[in-house]
C-alpha positions in Angstrom: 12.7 0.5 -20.5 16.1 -0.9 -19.1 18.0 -3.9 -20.5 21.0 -5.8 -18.4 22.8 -7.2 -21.1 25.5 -9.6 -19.6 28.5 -10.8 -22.1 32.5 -10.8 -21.7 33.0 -9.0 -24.8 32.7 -5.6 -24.5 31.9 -5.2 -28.3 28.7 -6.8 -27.5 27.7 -4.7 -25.2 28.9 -1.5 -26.8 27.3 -2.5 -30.3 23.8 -4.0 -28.1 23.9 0.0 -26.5 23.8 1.3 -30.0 20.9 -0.5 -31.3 18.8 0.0 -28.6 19.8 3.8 -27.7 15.8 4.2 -26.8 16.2 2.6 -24.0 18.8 2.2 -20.7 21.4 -0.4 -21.3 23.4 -1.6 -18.4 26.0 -3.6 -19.1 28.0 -7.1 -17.0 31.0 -8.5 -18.2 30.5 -11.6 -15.8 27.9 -13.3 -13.6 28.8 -11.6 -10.2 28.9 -8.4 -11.4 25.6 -8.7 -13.0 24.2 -10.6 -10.0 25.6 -6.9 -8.0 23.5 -5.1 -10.4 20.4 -6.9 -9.9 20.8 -6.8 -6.1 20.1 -3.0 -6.2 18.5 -2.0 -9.2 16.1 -5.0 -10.2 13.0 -3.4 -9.7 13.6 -1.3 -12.3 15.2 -4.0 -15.2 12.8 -4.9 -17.9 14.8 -7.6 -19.6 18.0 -9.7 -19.0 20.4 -10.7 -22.1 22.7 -13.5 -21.2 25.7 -14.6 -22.8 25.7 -18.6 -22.7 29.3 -18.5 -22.2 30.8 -16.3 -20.1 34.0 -16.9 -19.6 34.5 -20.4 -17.6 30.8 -19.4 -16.3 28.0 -20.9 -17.8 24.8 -18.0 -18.5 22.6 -21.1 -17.5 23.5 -20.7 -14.0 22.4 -16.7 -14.2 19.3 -17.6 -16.1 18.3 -19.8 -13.0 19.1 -17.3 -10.6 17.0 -14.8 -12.1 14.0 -16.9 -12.6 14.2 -18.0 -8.9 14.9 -14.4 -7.3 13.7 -11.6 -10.3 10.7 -13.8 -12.1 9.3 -10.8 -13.3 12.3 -10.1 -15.8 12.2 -11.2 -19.3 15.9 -13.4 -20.4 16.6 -14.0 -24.0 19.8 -16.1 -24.3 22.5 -15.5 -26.6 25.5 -17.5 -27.7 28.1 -18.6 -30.4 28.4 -22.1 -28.9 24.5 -22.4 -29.3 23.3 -26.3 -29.4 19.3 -27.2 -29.9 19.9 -28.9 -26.6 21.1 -25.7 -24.9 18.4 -23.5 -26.3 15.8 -26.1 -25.5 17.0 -26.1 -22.1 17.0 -22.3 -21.6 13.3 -22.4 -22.8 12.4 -24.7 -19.9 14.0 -22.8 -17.3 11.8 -19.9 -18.4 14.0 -17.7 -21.3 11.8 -16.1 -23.6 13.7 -16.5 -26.5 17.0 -17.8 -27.6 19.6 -15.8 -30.4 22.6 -16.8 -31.9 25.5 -15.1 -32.5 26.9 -13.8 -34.9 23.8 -11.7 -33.8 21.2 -10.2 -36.5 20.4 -6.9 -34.8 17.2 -6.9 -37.2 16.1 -9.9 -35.2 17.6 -9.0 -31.8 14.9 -6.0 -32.1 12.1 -7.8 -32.4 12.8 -10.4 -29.8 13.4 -7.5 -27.6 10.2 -5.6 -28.8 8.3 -9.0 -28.5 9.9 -9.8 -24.9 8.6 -6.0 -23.8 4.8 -7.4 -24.8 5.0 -10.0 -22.9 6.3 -8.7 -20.0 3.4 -6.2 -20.4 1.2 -8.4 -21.0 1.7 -10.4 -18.0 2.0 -7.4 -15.4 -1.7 -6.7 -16.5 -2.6 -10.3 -16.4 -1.5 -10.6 -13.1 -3.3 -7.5 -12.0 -6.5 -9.0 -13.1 -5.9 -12.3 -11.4 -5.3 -10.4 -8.3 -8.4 -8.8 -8.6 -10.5 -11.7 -8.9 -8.5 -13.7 -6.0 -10.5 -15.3 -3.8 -10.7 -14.3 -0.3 -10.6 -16.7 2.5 -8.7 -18.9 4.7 -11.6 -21.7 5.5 -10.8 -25.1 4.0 -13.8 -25.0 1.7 -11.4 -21.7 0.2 -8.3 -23.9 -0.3 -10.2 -26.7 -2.1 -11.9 -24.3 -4.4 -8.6 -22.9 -5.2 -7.2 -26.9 -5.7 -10.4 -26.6 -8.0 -9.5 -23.7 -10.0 -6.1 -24.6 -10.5 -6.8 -27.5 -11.8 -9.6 -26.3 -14.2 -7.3 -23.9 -15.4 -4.7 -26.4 -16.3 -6.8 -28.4 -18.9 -9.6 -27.5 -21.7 -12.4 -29.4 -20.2 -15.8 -28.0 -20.0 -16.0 -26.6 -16.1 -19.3 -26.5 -14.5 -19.7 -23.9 -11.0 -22.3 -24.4 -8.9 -23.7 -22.4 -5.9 -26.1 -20.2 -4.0 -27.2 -16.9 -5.9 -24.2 -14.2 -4.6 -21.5 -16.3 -3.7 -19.1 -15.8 -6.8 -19.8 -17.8 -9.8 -18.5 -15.3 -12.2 -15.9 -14.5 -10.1 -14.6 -17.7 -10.3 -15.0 -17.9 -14.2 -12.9 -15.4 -14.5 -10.1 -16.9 -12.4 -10.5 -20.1 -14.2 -10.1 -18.2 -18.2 -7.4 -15.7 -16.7 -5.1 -18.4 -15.8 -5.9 -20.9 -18.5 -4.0 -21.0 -21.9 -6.8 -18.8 -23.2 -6.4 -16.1 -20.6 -4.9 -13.8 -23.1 -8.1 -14.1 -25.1 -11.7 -12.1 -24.0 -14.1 -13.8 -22.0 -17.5 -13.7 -23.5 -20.6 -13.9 -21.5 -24.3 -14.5 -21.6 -26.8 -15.0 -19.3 -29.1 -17.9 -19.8 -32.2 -16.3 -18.1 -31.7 -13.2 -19.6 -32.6 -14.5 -23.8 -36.0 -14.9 -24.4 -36.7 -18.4 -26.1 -36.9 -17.1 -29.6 -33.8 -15.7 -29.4 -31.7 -17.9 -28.2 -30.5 -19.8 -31.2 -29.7 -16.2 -32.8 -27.5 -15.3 -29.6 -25.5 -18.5 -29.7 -24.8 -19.1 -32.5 -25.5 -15.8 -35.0 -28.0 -15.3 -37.7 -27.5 -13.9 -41.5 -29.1 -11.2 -42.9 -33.0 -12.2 -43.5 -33.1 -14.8 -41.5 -35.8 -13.4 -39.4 -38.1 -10.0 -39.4 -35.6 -7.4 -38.1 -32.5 -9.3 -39.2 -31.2 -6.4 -41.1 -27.5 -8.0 -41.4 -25.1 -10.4 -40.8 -24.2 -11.1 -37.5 -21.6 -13.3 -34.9 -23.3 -15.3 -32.5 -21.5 -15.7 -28.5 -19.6 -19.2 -29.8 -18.0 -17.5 -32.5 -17.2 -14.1 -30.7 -15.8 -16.9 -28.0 -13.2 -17.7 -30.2 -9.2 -18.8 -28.7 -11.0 -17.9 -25.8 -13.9 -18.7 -23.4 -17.3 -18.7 -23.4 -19.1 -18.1 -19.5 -23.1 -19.5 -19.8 -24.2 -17.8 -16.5 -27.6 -19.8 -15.4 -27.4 -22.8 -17.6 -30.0 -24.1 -16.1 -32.4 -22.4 -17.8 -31.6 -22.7 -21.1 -34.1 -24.5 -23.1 -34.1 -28.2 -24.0 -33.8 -27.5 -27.6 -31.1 -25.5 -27.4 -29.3 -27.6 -25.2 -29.0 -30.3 -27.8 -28.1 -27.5 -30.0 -25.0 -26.3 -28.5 -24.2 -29.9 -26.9 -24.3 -30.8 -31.3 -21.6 -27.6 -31.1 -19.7 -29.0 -28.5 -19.0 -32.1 -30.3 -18.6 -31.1 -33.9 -16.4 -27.7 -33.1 -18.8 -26.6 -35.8 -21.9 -24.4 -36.1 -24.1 -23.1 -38.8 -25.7 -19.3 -38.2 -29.3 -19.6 -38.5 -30.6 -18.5 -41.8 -27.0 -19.7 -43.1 -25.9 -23.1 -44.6 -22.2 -22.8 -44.1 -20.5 -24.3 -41.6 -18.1 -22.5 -39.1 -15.3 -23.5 -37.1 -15.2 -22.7 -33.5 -12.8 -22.9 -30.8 -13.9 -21.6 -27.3 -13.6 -23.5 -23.7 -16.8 -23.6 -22.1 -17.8 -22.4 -19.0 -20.9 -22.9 -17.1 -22.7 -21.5 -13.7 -26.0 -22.4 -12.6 -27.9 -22.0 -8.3 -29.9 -24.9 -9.5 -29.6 -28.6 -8.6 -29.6 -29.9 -12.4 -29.1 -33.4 -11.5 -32.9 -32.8 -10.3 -33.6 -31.2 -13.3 -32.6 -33.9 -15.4 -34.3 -36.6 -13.4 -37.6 -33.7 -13.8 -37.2 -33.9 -17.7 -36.3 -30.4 -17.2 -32.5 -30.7 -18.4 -30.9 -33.2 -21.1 -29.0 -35.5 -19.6 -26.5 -35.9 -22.1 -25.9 -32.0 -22.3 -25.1 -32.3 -18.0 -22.5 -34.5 -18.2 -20.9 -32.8 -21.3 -20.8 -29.5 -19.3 -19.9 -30.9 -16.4 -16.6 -32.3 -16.7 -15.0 -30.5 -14.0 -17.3 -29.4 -11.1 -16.4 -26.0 -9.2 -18.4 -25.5 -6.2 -18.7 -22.4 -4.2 -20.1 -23.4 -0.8 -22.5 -20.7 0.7 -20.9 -18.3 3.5 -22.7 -19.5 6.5 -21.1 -23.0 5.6 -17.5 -21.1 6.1 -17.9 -18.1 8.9 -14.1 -18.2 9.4 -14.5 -15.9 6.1 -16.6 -13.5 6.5 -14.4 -11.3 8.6 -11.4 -11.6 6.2 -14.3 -10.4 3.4 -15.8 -8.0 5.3 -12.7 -6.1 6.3 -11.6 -6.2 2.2 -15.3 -4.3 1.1 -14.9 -2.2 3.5 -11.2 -0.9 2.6 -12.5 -1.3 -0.9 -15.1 1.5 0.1 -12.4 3.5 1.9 -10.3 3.5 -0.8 -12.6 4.0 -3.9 -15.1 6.9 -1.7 -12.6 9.1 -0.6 -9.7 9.9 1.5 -11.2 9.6 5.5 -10.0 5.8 5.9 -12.7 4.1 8.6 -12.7 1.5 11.0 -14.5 -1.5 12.5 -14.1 -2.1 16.1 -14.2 -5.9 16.7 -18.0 -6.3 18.4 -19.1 -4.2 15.5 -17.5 -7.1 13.0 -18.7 -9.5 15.5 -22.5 -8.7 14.9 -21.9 -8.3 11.1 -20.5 -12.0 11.5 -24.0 -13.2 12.7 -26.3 -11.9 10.6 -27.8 -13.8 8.0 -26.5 -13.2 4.5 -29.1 -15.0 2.5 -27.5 -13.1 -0.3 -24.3 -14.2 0.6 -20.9 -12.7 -0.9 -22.9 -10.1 -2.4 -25.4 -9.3 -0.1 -21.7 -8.8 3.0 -20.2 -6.2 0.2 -23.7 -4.3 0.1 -23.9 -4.5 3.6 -20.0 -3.2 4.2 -20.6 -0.6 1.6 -24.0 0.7 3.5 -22.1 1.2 6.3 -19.2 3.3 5.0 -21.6 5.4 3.1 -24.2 5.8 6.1 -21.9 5.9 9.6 -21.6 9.0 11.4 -17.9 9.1 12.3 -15.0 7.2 11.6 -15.2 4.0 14.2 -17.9 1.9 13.2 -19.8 0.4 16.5 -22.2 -2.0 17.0 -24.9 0.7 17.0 -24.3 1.6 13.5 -24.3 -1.8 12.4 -28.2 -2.0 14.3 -29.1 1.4 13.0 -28.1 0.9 9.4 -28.1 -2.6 8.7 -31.9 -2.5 10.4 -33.2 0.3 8.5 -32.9 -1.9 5.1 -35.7 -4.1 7.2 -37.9 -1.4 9.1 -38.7 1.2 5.8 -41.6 0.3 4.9 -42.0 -2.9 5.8 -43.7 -3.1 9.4 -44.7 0.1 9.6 -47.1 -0.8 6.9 -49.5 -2.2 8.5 -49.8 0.1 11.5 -51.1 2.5 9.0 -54.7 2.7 7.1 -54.6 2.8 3.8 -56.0 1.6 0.5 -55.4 -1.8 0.0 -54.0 -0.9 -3.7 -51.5 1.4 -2.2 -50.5 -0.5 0.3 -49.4 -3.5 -2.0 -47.7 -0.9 -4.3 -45.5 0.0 -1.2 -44.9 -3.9 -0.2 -44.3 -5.1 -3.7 -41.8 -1.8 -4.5 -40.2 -2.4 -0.8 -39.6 -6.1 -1.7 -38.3 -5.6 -5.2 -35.8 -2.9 -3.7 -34.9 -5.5 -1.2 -34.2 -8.4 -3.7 -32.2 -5.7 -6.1 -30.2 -4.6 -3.2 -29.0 -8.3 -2.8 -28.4 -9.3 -6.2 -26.2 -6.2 -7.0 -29.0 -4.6 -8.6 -28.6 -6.9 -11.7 -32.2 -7.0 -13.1 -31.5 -10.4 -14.8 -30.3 -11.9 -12.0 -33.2 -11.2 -9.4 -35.9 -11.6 -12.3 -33.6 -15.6 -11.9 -33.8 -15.3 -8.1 -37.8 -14.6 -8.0 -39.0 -17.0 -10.5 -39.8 -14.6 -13.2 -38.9 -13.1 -16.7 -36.5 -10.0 -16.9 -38.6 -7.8 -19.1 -41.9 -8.5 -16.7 -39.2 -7.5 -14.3 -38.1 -4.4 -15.7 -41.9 -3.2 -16.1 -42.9 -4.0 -12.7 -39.3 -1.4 -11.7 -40.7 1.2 -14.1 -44.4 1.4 -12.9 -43.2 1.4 -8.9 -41.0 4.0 -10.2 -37.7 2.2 -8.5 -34.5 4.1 -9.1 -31.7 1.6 -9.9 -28.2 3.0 -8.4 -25.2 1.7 -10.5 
């Protein structure tokens, strides 16, 4: 780790050097000098600390620089002419911490040492933000990022809504990363995914004996949740009963685990994604209308990509360096009528279905251009397998369904990532009926 520590007394410096001899200390006797420094060596500076009073200079004016130019570098402030006003103004202007002198070296250390955490703490936050940016330059893009920025900034309930593969957890994440609770775990469940009976047990907990099998105490997805945020992916299907339930939750900030009789405290910003129109479901009976409009505070939603085309290049061109990058060394291309005929197909599966599709052909092309052809030989064969040639050929009727139904589960897996839960969602039926019709047509899930 490297510190700049920038004071006119040299004593400062020289006894600043000696309690942190772990680390490189480089010292600045004045604002231009350290302002030199930072010119050519602040890549590699961890932490900046700044003498209020340097001289006739004011460290105020070095803090602002630094913010401006080198935001990645932690300041704590230090001075003998310290004022609450002064320390409340470094604050705003971004200084992690504020010391007085005469300084307590005891205290120095741990600002320092806290002032380290943060810093890494934030590198890793921002790598994760970066990874779940989202990619596009259409207009429906910007106003979804207007969206999420402004979901982010409050502690509102946030409902997403859109087509089956367009990014619903995606954007979930973006919205808890850069909330307040972004340093806290996101916790997620899928709605589709909890058999009925179970569902009260998986919210909110259950203690020991509650039920047959219910062999000890245990945290439901609220409490685990806590400081932090809890993702409901397919809302829409949660039962009616549970939905007053949690919306009971929502109000009170309390739950009781079932089996229990205590009362717990919980703290969690709630998230929600559904492909459903639930306004329609609550006009249908099939969703409590008091529950919608408690989760749906702030709407989020992700338009389908044949709604924005002007995207599907930009995302196209990202999977496939994606799949350069995480497959091996030989870096591909796409020659632009090749990326032209991706651009029209249909991507009923949208987002998910294009980084398939980009992934397909990395793995499957025969040399290092992709061409149109390619895209027609391997983005056809997902259709011609077993599909048409079907029916050219005599069989018995039992075995020929077998092939059609295992060619069209393979089909709907393929587009929905594979995630058994969320094409069980897709084709209208439970997940474990699901997972035994993948075991008896012997279907091989890749991961």
């Amino acid at each position: 780790m490297k510190l700049l520590i920038v004071d006119d007394n040299e004593d400062v410096i020289s006894s600043l050097k000696g309690v942190f001899g772990e680390y490189e200390i480089i010292g600045a006797d004045c604002i231009k000098n350290a302002k030199k420094i930072l010119a050519l060596d602040s890549d590699s500076i961890d932490i900046a600390v700044i003498d209020m009073k340097l001289g006739d200079e004011d460290g105020i004016d070095l803090l602002s620089d630094i913010k401006q130019r080198y935001p990645f570098i932690e300041c704590v402030m230090i001075s003998g002419y310290s004022s609450v006003e002064k320390a409340v103004q470094s604050i705003k202007m971004g200084a992690f911490d504020f010391v007085e002198k005469p300084i307590s070296y005891q205290k120095m250390k741990v600002v320092i040492n806290n002032a380290l955490e943060h810093k890494m703490f934030s590198s890793l936050l921002k790598k994760e933000m970066e990874k779940y940016k989202i990619i596009g330059e259409s207009p429906a893009v910007k106003k979804m990022n207007d969206l999420i920025e402004k979901a982010a900034q409050n502690d509102f309930p946030v409902l997403i809504t859109g087509e089956s593969g367009v990014g619903k957890e995606h954007v979930a994440h973006l919205i808890h990363l850069k909330s307040k609770r972004g340093k806290n775990e996101m916790i997620k469940q899928n709605c589709a995914a909890i058999p009925e009976n179970l569902f009260e047990s998986e919210l909110f907990g259950h203690e020991k004996g509650a039920f047959t099998g219910a062999s000890g105490a245990r945290k439901g997805k609220l409490e685990l949740a806590g400081l932090g945020t809890l993702f409901l992916d397919e809302v829409g299907d949660m039962p009616l009963s549970q939905q007053a339930k949690l919306l009971r939750a929502l109000e009170d900030r309390e739950i009781t685990r079932v089996g229990g009789e205590t009362r717990t405290k919980v703290d969690f910003r709630l998230i929600c994604a559904t492909n459903r129109n639930l306004k329609e479901a609550v006009e249908e009976g099939k969703f409590r209308e008091d529950f919608f409009y408690r989760i749906g505070v702030l709407v989020v939603n992700i338009p389908p990509l044949r709604e924005r085309k002007e995207d599907i290049k930009i995302l196209a061109e990202h999977f496939f360096r994606q799949a350069c990058i995480e497959n091996g060394s030989v870096i591909k291309t796409i020659s632009q009528e090749a990326m032209s005929r991706i651009i029209e197909i249909p991507l009923k599966g949208n987002i998910r279905e294009l980084k398939n599709m980009m992934q397909r052909l990395y793995a499957f092309s025969e040399s290092d251009a992709i061409n149109p052809d390619d895209v027609g030989r391997i983005m056809g064969s997902q259709n011609k397998d077993g599909g048409d040639a079907i029916f050219q050929k005599t069989m018995q009727y039992s075995e020929a369904k077998k092939l059609l139904e295992k060619k069209y589960i393979v089909t709907q897996l393929a587009l929905n990532g594979n995630n058994v839960s969320r094409t069980a969602l897709s084709l209208g039926i439970l997940p474990n009926n699901l997972q035994r019709k993948i075991k008896d047509l012997e279907i091989v899930l890749n991961t």
